[in-house]
Backbone as JSON, one array per atom type, in Angstrom:
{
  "sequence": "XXXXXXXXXXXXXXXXXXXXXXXXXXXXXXXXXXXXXXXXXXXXXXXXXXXXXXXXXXXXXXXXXXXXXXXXXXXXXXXXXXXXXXXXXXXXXXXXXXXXXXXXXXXXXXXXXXXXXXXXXXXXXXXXXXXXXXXXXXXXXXXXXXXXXXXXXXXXXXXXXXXXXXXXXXXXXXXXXXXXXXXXXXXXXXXXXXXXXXXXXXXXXXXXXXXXXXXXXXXXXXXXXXXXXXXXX",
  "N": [[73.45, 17.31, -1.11], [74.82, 18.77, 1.76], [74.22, 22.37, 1.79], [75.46, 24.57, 3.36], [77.57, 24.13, 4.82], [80.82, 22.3, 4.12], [82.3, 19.2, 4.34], [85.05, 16.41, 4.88], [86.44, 13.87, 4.41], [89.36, 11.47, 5.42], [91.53, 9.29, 3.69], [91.65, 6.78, 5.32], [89.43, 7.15, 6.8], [88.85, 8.22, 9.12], [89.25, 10.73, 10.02], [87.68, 14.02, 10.0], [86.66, 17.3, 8.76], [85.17, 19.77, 9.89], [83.38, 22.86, 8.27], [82.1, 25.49, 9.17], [79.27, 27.26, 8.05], [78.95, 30.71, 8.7], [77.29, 32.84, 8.2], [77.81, 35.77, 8.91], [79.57, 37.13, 11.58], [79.29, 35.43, 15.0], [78.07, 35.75, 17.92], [78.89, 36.8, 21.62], [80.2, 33.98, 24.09], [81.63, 31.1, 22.83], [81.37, 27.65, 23.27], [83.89, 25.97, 25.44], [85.85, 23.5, 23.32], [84.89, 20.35, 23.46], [85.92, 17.13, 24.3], [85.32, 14.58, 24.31], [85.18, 13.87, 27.11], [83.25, 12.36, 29.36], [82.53, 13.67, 31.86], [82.28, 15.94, 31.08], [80.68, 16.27, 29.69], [77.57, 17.37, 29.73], [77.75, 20.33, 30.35], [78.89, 21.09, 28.62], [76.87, 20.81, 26.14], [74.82, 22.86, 27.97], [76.62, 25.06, 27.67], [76.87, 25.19, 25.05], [73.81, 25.42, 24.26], [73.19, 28.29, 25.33], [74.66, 29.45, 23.47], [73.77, 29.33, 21.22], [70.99, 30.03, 21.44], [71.88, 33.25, 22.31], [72.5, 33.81, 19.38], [70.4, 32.89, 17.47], [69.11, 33.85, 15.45], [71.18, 34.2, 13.78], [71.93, 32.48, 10.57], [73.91, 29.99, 10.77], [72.99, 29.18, 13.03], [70.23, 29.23, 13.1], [69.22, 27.62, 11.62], [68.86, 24.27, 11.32], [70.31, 21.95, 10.29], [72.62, 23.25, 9.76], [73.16, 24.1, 11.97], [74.04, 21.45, 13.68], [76.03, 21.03, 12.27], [77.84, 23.64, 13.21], [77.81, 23.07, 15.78], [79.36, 20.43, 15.75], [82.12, 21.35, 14.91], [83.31, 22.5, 17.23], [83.72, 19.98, 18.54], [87.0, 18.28, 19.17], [89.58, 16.46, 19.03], [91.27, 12.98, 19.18], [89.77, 10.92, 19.77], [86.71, 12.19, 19.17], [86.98, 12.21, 16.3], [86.07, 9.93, 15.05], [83.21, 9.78, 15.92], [82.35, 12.62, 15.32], [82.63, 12.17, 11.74], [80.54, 9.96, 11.78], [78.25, 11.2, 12.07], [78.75, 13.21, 10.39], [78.08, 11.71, 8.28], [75.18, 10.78, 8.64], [73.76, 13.15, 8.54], [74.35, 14.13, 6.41], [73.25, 11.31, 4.46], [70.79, 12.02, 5.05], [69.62, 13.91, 4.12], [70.75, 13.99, 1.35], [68.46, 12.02, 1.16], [66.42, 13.33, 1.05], [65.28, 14.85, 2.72], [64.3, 17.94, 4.16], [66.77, 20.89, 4.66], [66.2, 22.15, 6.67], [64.92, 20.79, 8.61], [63.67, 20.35, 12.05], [64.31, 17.69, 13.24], [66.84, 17.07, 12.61], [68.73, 18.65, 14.4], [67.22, 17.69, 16.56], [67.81, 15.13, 16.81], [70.26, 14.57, 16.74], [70.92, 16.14, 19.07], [70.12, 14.36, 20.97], [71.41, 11.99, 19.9], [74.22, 12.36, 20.67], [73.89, 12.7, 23.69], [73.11, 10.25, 24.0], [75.13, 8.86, 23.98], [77.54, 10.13, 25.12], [76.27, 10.78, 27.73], [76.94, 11.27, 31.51], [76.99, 8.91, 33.38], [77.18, 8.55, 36.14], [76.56, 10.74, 37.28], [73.62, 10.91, 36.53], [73.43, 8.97, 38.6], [74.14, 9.86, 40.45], [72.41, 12.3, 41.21], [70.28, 11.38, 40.88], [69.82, 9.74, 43.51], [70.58, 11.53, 45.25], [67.66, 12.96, 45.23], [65.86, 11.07, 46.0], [66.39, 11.02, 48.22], [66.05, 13.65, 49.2], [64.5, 16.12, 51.54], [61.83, 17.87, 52.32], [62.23, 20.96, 53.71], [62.0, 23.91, 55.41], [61.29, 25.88, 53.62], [59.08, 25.82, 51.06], [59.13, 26.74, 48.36], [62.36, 26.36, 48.04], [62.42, 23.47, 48.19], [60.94, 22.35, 46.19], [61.98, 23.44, 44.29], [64.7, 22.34, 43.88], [63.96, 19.71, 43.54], [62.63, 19.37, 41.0], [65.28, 20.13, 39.3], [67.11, 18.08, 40.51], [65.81, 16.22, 39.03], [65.91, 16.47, 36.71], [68.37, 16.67, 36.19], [68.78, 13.56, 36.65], [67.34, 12.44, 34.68], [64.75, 11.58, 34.39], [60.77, 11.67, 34.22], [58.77, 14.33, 35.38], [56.18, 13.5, 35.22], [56.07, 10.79, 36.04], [54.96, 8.0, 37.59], [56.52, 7.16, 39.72], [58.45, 9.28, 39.96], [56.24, 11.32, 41.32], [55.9, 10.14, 43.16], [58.17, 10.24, 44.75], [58.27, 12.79, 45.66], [56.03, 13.13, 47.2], [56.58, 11.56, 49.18], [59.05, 13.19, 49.83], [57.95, 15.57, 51.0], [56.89, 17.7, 53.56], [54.83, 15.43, 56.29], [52.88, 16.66, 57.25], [51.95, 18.61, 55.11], [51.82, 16.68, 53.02], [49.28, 15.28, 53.96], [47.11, 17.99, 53.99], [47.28, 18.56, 51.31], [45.94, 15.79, 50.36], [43.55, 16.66, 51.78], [42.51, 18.27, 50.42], [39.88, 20.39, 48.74], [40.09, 19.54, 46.04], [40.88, 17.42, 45.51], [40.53, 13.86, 44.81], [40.15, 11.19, 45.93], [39.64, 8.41, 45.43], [40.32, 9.08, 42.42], [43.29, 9.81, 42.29], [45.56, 12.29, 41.3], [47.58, 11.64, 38.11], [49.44, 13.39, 37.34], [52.49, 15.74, 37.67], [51.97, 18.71, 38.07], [49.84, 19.3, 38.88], [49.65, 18.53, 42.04], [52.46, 19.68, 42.25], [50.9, 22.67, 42.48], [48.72, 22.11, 44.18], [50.04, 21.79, 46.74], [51.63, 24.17, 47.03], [49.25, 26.04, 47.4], [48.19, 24.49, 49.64], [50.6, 24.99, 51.51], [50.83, 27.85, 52.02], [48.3, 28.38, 52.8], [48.68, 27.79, 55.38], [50.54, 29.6, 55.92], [49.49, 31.88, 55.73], [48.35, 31.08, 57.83], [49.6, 30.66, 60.4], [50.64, 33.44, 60.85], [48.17, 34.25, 61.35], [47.96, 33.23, 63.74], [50.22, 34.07, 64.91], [49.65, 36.92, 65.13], [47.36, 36.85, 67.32], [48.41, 36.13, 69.09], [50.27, 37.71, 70.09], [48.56, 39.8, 70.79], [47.04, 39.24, 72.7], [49.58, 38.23, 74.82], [49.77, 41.16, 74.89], [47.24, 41.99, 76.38], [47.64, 40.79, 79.03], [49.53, 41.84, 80.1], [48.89, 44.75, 80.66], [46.9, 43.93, 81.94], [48.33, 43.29, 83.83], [48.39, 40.31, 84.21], [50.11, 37.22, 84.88], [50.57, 35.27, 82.01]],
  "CA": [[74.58, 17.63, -0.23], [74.71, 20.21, 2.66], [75.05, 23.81, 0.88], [76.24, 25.18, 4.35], [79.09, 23.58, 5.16], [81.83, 21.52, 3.87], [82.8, 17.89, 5.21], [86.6, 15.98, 3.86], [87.01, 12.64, 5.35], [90.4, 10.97, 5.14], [91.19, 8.03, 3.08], [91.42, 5.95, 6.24], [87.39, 7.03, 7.03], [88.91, 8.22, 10.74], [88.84, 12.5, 10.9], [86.69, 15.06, 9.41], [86.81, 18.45, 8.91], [83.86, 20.76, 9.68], [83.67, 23.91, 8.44], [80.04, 25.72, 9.02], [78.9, 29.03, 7.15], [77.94, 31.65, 10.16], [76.92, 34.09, 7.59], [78.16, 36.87, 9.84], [80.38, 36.79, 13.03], [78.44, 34.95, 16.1], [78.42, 36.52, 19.38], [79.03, 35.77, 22.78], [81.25, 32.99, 24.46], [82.02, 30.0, 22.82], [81.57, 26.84, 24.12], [85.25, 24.97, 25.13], [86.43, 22.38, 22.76], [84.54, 19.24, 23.86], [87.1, 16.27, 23.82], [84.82, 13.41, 24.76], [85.11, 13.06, 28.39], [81.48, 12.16, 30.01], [82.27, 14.47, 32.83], [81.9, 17.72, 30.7], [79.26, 16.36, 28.62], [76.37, 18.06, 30.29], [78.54, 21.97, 30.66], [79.16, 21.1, 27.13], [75.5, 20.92, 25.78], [74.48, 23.86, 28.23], [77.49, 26.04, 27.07], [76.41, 25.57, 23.71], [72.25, 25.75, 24.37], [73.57, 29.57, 25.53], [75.44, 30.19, 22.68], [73.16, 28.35, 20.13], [70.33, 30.98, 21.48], [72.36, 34.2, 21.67], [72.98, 33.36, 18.26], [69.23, 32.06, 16.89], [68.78, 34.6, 14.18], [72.04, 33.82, 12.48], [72.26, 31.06, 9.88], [74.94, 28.74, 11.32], [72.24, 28.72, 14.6], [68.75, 28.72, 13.4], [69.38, 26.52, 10.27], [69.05, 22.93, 12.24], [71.36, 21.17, 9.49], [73.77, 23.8, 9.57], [73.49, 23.95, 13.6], [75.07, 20.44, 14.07], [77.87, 21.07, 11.73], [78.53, 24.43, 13.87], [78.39, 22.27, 16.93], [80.65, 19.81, 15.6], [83.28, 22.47, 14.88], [83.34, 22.4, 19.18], [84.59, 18.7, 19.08], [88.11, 18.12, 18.85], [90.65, 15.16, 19.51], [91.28, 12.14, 18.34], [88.42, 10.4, 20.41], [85.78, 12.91, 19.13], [86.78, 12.2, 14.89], [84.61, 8.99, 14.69], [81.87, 10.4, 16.31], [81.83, 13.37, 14.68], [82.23, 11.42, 11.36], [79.6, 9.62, 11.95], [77.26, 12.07, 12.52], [78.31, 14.03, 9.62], [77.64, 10.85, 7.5], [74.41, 10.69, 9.14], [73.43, 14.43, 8.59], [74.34, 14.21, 4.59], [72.2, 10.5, 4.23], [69.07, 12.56, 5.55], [70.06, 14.95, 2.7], [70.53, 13.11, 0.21], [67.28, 11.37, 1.0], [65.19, 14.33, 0.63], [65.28, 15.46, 4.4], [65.13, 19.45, 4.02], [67.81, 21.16, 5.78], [65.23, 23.04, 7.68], [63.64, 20.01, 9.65], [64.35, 20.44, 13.53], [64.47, 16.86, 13.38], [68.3, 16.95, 12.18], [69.31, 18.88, 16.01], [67.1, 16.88, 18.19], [68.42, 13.15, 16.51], [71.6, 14.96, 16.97], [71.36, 16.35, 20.25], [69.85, 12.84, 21.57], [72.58, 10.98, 19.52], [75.14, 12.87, 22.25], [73.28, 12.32, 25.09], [72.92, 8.58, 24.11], [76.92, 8.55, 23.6], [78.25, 11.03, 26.04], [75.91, 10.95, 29.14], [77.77, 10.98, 32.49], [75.93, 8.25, 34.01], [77.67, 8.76, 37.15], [76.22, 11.87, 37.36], [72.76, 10.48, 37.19], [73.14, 8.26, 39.62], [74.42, 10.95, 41.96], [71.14, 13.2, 41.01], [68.9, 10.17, 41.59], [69.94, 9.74, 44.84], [69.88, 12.96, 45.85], [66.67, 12.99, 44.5], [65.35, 10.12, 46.47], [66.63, 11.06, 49.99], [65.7, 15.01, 49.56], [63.3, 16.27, 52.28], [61.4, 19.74, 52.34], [62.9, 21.63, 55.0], [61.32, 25.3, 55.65], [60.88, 26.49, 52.5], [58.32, 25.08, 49.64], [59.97, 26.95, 46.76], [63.35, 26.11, 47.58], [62.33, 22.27, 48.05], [60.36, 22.22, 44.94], [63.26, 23.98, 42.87], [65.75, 21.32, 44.28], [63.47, 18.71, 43.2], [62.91, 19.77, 40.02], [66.5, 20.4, 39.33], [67.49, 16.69, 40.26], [64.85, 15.13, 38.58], [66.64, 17.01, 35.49], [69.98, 15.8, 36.19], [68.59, 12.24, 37.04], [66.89, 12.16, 33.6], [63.4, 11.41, 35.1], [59.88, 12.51, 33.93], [58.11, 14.92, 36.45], [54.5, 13.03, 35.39], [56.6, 9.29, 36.03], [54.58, 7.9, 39.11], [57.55, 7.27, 40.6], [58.61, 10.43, 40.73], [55.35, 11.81, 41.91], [55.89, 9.04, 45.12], [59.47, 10.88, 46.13], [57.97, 14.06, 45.65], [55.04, 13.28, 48.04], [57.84, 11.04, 50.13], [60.13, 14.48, 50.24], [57.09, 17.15, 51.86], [55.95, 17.54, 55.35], [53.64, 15.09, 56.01], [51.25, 17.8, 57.53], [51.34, 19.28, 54.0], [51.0, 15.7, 52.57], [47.68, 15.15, 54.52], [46.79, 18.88, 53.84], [47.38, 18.1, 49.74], [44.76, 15.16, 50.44], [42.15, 16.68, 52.66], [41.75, 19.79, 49.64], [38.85, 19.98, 48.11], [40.22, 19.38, 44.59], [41.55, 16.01, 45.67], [39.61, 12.89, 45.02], [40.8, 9.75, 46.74], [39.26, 7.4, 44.07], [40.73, 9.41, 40.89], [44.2, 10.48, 42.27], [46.07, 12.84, 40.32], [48.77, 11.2, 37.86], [50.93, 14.25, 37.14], [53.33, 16.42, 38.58], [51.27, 19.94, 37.9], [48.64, 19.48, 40.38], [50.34, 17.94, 43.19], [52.79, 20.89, 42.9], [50.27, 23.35, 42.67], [48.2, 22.25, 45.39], [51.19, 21.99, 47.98], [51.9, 25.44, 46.78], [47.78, 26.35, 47.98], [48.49, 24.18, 51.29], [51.75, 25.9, 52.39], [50.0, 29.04, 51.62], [46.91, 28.88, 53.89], [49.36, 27.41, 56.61], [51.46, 30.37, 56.18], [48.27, 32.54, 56.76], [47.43, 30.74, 59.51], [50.75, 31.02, 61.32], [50.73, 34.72, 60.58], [47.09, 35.02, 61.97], [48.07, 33.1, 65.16], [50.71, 35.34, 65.67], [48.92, 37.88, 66.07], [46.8, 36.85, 68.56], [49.5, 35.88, 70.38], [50.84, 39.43, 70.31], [47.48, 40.62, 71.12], [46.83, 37.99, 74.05], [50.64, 39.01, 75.36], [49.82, 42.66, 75.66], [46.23, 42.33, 77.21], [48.02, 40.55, 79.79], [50.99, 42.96, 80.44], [47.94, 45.52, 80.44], [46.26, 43.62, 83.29], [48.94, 42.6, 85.16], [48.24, 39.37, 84.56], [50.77, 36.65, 84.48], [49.93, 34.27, 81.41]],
  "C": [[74.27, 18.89, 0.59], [75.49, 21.23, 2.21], [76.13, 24.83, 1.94], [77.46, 25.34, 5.15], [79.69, 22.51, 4.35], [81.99, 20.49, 4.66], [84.3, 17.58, 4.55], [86.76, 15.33, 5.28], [88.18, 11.74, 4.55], [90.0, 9.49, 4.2], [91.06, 6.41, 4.16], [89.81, 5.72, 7.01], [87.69, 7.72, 8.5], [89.23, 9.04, 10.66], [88.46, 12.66, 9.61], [87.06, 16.16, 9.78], [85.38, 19.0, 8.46], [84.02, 22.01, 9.33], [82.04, 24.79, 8.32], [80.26, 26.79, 8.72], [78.44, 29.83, 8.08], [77.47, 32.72, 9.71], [76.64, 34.9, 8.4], [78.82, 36.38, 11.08], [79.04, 36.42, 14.42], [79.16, 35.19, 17.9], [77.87, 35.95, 20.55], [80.01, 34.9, 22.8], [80.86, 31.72, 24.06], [81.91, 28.7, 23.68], [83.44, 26.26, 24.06], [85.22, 23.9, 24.7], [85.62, 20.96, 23.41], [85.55, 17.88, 23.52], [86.52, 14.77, 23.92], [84.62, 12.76, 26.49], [83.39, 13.8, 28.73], [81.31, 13.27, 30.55], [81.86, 15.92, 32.51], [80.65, 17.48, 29.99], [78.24, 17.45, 28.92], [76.69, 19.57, 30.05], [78.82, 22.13, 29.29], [77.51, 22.18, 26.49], [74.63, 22.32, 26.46], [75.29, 24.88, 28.03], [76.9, 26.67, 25.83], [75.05, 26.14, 23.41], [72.27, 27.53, 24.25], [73.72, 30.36, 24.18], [74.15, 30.31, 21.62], [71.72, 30.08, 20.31], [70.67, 32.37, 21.69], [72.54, 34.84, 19.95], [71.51, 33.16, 16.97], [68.94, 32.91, 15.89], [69.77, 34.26, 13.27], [72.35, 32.06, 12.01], [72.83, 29.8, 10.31], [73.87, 28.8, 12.57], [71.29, 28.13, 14.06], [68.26, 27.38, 11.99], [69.69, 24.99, 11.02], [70.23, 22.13, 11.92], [72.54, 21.83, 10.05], [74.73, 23.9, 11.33], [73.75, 22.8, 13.63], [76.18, 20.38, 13.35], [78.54, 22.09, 12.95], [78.58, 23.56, 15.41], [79.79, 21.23, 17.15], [82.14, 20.22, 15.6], [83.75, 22.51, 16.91], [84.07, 21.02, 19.33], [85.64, 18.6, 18.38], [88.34, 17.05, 20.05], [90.32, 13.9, 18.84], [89.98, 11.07, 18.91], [87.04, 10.75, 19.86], [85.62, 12.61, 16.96], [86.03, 11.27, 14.45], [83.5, 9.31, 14.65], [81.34, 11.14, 15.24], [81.51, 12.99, 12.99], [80.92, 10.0, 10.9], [78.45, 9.96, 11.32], [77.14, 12.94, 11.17], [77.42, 13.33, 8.25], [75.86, 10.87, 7.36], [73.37, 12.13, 8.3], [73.35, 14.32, 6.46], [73.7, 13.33, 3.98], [70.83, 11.44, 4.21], [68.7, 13.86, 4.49], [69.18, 14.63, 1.74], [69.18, 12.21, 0.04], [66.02, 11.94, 0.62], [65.14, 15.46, 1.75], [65.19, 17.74, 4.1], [66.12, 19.7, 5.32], [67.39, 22.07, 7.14], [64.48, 22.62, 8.95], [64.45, 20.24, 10.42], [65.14, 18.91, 13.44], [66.24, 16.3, 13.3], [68.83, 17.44, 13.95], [68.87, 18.0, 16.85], [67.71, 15.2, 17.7], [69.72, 13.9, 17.18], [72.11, 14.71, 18.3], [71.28, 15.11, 21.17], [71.21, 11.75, 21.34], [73.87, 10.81, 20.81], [75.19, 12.71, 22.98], [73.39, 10.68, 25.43], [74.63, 7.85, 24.48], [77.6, 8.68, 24.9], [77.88, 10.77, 27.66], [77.13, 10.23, 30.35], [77.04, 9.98, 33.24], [76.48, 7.84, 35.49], [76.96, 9.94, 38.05], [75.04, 12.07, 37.62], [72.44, 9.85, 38.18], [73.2, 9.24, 40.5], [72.72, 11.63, 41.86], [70.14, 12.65, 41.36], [69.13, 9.89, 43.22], [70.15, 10.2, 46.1], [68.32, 13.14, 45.9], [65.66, 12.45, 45.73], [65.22, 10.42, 47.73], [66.39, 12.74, 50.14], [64.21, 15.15, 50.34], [63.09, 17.32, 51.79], [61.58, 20.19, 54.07], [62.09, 22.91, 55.73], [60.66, 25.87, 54.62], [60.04, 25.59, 51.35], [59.05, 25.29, 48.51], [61.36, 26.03, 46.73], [63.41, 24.35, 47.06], [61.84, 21.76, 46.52], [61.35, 22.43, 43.2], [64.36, 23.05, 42.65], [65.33, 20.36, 43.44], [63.33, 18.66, 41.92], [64.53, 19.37, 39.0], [67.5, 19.42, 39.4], [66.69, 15.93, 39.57], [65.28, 15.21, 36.67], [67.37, 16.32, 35.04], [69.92, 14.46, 35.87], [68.15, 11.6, 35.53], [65.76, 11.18, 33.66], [62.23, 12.2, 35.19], [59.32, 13.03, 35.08], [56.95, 14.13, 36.36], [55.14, 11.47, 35.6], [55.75, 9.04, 37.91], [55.92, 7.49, 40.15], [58.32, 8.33, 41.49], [57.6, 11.48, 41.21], [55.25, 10.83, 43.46], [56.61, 10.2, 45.32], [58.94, 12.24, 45.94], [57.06, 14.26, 47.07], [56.02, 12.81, 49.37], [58.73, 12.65, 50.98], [58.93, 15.73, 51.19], [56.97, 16.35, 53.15], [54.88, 16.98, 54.99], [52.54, 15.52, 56.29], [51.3, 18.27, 56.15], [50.67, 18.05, 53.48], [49.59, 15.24, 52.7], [46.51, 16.76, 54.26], [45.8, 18.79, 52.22], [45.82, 17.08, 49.89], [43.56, 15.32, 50.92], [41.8, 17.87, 51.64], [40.81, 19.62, 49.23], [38.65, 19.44, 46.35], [40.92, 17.77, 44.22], [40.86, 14.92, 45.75], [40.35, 11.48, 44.9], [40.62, 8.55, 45.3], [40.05, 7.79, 42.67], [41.69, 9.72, 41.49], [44.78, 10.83, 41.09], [47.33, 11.96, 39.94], [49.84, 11.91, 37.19], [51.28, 15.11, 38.19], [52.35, 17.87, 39.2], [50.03, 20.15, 39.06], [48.8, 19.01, 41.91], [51.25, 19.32, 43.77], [51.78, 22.42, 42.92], [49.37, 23.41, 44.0], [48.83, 22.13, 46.96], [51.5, 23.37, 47.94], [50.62, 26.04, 47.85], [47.93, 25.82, 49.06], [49.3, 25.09, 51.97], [51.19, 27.16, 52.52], [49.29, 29.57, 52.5], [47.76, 28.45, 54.96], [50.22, 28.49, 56.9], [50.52, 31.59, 57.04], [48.32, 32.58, 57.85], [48.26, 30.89, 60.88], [50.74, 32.53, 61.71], [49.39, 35.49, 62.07], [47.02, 34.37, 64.04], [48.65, 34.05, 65.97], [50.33, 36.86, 66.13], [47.86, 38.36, 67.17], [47.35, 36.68, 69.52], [49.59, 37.0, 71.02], [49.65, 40.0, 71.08], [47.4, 40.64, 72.64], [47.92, 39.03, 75.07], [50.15, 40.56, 76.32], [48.29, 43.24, 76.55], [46.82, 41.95, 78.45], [49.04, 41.31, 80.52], [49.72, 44.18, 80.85], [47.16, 45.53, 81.83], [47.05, 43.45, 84.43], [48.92, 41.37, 85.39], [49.03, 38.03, 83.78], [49.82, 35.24, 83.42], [50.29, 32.58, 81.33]]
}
């Protein structure tokens, strides 16, 4: 049985009561009450990620077992007592089986379990299709951070050739042709992850930024020999 917390499920099998051990007061803000709707799921899970690591030295955090009871303590309503039920069922089998209470393996089934349950899949879609139709505009970083950032949301590997197309899809295709003419780029072996694609768009934009830089100043130069001579350019 889990020494850390307490469970007490009704005689009907439908609510639970969590109560987790925080051996000592846990600091910082709280995540809000999770009630089951999709739409918070995500603000949920990163509320808590916050807390969960503010927190990682004390017991009720870094104790994996004990960290999904203290999560559970976060869900309330009558929507959320199956679940959590469930889960605690779940959590005390892996026990009782031998499981120490120490394996990670207890948070990430957990946290996955949630994700599998909860996800807003509305939410991906939106992110994917952002995703899909994002260009690179002026900036490399910001495009790259964007991209990133939906590919998150979308729940889509950075090394997925797919998303190494809309990545190449989303740049200037002068960088695109840049990326291919480097010298670290071999037509026959293309690269099949993310890491070198963005790295060497990083090294393109780079020497193009140079090179803008070093025009301009011949410009400037040019300009004032001409003003110098008198001579319209």
């Amino acid at each position: 049985m889990l020494q850390p917390a307490q469970a007490s499920v009704s005689q009907s099998g439908q609510t639970i009561t969590v109560a987790a051990s925080t051996n000592g007061g846990l600091k910082g803000t709280p995540p809000a009450p999770f009630d089951g709707d999709r739409k918070k799921s995500h603000a949920f899970l990163i509320t808590f990620a916050i807390y969960h690591f503010t927190n990682r030295k004390n017991k009720a955090m870094s104790n994996p077992a004990t960290c999904v009871t203290t999560c559970l303590t976060f869900m309330q309503g009558d929507m959320m007592e199956p679940w959590k039920e469930e889960q605690m069922i779940k959590l005390q089998t892996h026990l009782a089986g031998g499981m120490d209470e120490t394996d990670k393996d207890h948070w990430t089934t957990f946290e996955q379990d949630f994700k599998n349950f909860f996800t807003n899949t509305n939410r991906k879609n939106k992110a994917f299709n952002k995703l899909t139709a994002l260009k690179q505009k002026e900036s490399l970083n910001i495009f790259i951070s964007e991209f990133k950032q939906l590919a998150t949301a979308a729940g889509v590997a950075l090394n997925d050739h797919r998303t190494i197309y809309l990545f190449k899809k989303g740049l200037k295709p002068v960088l695109v042709q840049a990326i291919i003419a480097s010298q670290g780029y071999n037509p026959q072996n293309p690269w099949t992850t993310f890491k070198p694609w963005e790295d060497t768009a990083y090294a393109c934009y780079l020497k193009w930024l140079h090179g803008q830089e070093f025009r301009k100043q011949n410009d400037a130069r040019r300009k004032g020999l001409y003003r110098a001579l008198n001579i319209a350019p």
